[in-house]
N, C-alpha and C positions, 0 to 999 in steps of 0.2 A: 411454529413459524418464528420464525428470527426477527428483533424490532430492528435490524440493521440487516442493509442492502448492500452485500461488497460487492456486487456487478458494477457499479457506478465505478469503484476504485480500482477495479480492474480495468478498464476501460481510460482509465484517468492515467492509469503506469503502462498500459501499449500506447497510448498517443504522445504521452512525453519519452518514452522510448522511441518512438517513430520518430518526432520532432528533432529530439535531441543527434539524431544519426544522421536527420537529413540536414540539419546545422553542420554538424560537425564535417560531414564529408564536403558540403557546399564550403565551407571555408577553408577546407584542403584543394579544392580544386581551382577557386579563386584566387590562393594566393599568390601578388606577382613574382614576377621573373626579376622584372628590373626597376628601379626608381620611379620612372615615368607614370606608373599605373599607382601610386603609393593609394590611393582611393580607395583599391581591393584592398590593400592591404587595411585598411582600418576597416573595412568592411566587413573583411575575413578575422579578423583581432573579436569585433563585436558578434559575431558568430560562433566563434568560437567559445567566446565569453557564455555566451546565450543557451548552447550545449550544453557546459557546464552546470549551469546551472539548474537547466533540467531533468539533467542526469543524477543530482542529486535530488530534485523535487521527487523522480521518482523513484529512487532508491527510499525515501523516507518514507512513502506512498506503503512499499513492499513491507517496511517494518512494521509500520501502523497496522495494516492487513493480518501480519502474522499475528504481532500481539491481540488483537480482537480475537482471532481463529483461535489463541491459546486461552483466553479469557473464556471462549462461550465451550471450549473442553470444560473446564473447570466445573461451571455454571451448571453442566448439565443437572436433571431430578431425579433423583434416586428414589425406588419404589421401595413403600415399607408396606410389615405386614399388618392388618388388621389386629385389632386389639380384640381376643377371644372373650366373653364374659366370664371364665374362668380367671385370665389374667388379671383383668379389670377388679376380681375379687380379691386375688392373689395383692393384689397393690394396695388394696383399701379400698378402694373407688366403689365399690357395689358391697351391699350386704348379701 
């Protein structure tokens, strides 16, 4: 069993992917027409900002994830053989 839980960060990169989409598109759909509305438009400016940024939180998310996933390749435990008492003898270790 793994001391680390990537469920949690998977979960952390679909919500800021959901987030960041539903930012993003709401500040394309708000944006105004005409001067009179300039409100949306800062509104839609800070939304847009606001995607951004979590489009990168969870793109950093996704690297983090990999690199773990390449770390605990590595980690994995290699099985070795039993030390025969012939070898043990062969070494020195036993008379």
């Amino acid at each position: 069993m793994s001391a680390y839980n990537a469920f949690g960060d998977i979960v952390r990169i679909n919500v800021n992917l959901l987030v960041a989409t539903i930012c993003g598109a709401s500040a394309f759909f708000i944006w105004p027409t005409s001067i009179e509305w300039w409100g949306f438009g800062f509104l839609s400016i800070l939304l847009a900002i606001s995607s951004f940024k979590l489009l990168v939180r969870a793109i950093a998310l996704m690297r983090k994830l990999k690199l773990f996933a390449e770390y605990s390749k590595r980690a994995q435990p290699k099985s070795a053989t039993l030390a025969s008492a012939e070898a043990l003898r062969k070494a020195g270790m036993l008379r």
